[in-house]
N, C-alpha and C positions, 0 to 999 in steps of 0.2 A: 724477459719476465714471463712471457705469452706461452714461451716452449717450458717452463716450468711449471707452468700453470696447469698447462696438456700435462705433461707429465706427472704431477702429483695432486692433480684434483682440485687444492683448493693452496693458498700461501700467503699466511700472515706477512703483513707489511705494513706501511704505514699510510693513512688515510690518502695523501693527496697520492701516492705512486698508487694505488688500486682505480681512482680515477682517473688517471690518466692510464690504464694499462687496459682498462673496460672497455672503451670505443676498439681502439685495435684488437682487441681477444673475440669480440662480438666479429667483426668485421673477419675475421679470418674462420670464426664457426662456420659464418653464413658459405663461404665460398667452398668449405672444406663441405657443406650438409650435399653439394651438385655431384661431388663423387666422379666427377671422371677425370682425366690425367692433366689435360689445361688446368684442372682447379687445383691439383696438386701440386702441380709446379709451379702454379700462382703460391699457393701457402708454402709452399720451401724458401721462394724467393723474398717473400715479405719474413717470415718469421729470421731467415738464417743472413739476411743483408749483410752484406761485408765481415762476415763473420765464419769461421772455419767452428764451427760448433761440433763437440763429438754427442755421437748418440741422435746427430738428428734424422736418422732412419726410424729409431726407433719412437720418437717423437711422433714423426709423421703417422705411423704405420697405425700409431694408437689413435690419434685422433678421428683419424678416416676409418681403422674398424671399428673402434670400441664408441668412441665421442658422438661421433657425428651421426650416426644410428641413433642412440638417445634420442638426440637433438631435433629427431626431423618432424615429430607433431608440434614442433615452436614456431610461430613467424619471427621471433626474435627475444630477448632478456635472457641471454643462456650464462649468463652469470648474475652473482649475486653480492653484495658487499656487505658486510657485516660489522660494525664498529661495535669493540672488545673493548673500549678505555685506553687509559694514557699508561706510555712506556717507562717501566726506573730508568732512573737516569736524567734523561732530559724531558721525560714529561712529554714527548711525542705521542701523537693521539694514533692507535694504531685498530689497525681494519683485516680484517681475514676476506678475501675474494676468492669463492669457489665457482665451478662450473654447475648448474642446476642440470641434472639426467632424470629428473622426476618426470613422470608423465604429467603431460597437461591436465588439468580438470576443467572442465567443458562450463562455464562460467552460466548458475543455476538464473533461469530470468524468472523475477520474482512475480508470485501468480498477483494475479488482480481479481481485487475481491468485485465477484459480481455483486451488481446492486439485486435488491431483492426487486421482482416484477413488479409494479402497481400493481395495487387488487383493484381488479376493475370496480367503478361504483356500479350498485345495481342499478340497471333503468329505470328511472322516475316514471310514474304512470301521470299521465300526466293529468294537471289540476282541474281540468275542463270536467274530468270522470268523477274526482273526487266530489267536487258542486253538482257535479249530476244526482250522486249518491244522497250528498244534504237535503236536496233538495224535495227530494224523494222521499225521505226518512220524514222533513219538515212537515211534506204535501199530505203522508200519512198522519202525521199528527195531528194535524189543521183536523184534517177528515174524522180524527177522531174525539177531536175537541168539539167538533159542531155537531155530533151526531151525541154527546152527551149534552151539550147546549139543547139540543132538541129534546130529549129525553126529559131533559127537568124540566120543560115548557110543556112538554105535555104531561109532566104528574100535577105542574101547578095548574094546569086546566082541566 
């Protein structure tokens, strides 16, 4: 099912054969993305096992130029399963598994809202000055209370 898959991109079937057909289809991307001749004849040997298959030239041939190029900004999920609903007939739940050749998109990290600064408090002056001031404000009063005290003491005399 792996060498059908290379070959036509994507193959409806039914739910549980796409799961079980996903661990191996990944596993032979990965080995086919190194590209040189050991990985090849690793993927001949797993995809064509005890089987006289016609056309697996041409299987290979695609996966390693066309496939596996796609594939190589992935570290992995190079397929994708898709469940379409239940089959007429027996009501078998069935699934489309394709090979994903999209470029990656660079996964956005979400900004962080800066906090706004404190506003700094202004510097208190401190209360020692402000008492200095009252006092002073007072001391003139005083001063000028007594000197009208004086005043009316000496119209009354």
């Amino acid at each position: 099912m792996t060498g059908q898959l290379i070959e036509h991109g994507s193959i409806t079937t039914t739910e549980t054969k796409a799961r079980r057909v996903q661990p191996f289809a990944e596993k032979v991307f990965t080995k086919a993305k190194r590209g040189d001749l050991h990985a090849r004849r690793l993927v001949i040997a797993t995809l064509f096992e005890k089987k006289n298959v016609r056309g697996e030239d041409k299987i290979v041939t695609k996966l390693f130029n066309e496939i596996a190029p796609a594939l190589e900004g992935r570290e992995g999920g190079y397929t994708r399963i898709t469940k379409i609903g239940n089959r007429k007939g027996d009501n078998a739940p069935m699934a489309v598994i394709e090979i994903i050749t999209e470029a990656v998109k660079p996964a956005a990290k979400p900004a962080k809202a800066e906090k706004p600064a404190k506003a700094e408090k202004p510097a208190e002056e401190p209360k020692v000055e402000e008492t200095a001031e009252v006092e002073e404000t007072e001391a003139v009063e005083e001063i000028a209370a007594q000197a009208e005290v004086e005043e009316t003491e000496a119209e009354k005399a």
